[in-house]
C-alpha positions as CSV (number, residue, x, y, z in Angstrom):
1,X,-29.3,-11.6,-9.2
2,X,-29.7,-9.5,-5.9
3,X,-28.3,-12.1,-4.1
4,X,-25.3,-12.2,-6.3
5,X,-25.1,-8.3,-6.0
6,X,-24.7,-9.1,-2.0
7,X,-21.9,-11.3,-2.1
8,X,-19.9,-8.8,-5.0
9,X,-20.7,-6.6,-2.3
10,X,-19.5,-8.2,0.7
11,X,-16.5,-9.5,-1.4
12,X,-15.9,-6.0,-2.0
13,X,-16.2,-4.8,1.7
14,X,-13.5,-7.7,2.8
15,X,-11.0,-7.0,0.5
16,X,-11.2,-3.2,1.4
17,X,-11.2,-3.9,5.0
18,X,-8.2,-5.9,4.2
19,X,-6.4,-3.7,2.5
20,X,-7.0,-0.6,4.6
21,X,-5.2,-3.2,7.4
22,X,-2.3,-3.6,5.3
23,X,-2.0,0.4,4.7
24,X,-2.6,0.9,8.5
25,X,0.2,-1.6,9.5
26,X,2.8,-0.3,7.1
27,X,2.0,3.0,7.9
28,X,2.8,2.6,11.0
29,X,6.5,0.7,10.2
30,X,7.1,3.5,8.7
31,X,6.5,5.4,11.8
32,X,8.9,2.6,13.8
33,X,11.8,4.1,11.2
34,X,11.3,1.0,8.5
35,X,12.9,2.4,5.6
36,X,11.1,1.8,2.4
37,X,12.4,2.7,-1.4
38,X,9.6,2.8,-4.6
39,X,11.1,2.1,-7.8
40,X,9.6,5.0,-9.7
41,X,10.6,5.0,-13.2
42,X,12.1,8.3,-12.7
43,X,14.5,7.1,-9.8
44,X,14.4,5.3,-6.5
45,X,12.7,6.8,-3.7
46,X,11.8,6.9,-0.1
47,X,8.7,5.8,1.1
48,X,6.8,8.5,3.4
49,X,3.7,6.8,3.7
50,X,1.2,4.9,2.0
51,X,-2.5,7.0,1.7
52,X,-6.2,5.9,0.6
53,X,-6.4,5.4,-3.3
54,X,-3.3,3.7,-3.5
55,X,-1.0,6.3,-3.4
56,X,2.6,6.7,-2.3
57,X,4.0,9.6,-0.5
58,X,7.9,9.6,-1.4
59,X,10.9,12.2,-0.7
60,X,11.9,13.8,-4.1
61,X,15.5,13.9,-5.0
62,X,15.3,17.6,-3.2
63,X,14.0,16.6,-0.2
64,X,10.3,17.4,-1.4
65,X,7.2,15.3,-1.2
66,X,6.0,13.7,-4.2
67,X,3.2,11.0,-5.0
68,X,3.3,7.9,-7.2
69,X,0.3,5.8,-7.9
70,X,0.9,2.4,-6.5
71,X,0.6,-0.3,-9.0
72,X,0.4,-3.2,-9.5
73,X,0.0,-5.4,-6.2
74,X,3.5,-7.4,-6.9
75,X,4.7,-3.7,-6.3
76,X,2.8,-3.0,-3.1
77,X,3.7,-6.5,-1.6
78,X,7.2,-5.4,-2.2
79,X,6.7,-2.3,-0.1
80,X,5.3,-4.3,2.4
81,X,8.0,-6.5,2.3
82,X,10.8,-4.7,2.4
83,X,8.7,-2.9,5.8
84,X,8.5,-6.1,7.5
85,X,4.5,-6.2,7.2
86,X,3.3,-9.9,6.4
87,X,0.2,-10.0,3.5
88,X,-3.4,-10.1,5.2
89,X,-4.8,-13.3,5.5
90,X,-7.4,-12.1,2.7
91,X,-4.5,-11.8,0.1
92,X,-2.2,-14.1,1.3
C-alpha cells in the first residue's frame, strides 16, 4: 500500500512538473506576440496568459481582463497549438 502511495505520488509530481513546463513555455509565446483566442461560451477571446490552477487570463470585449477556467485538455492543447508550443513529452 505505501509503496503504491509513492508511485501515485511521484506520478503526481511528473505530471505537474510537466504541466507547469507547458504553462511556462506558452507563457512565454505569449510574451514573443503569439496571439492566442479561447472559445468562451460567451464569445471569442484573447489569450493574456495562462496562470496556476488552470486558469486563463483573456481581454474582455472592453478591453478588460477576465478569467476562464481552462477545461478540458483537448481545449488547452488547442491553446497551445495555436501558440506554436509542442505537448510535453509526458502528455504527448
Amino acid at each position: 500500500m505505501a509503496r503504491r502511495r509513492k508511485l501515485d505520488a511521484e506520478g503526481l509530481q511528473r505530471t505537474n512538473a510537466a504541466l507547469l513546463d507547458e504553462m511556462r513555455r506558452f507563457n512565454a509565446a505569449l510574451e514573443r506576440g503569439a496571439y492566442v483566442v479561447f472559445h468562451a461560451k460567451a464569445g471569442d477571446r484573447q489569450v493574456l496568459r495562462v496562470e496556476t490552477g488552470g486558469w486563463y487570463v483573456c481581454r474582455g470585449p472592453e478591453g478588460e481582463t477576465l478569467k476562464f477556467k481552462g477545461d478540458p485538455d483537448a481545449v488547452w492543447a488547442d491553446l497551445l497549438r495555436q501558440a506554436g508550443v509542442d505537448r510535453h513529452s509526458y502528455f504527448a
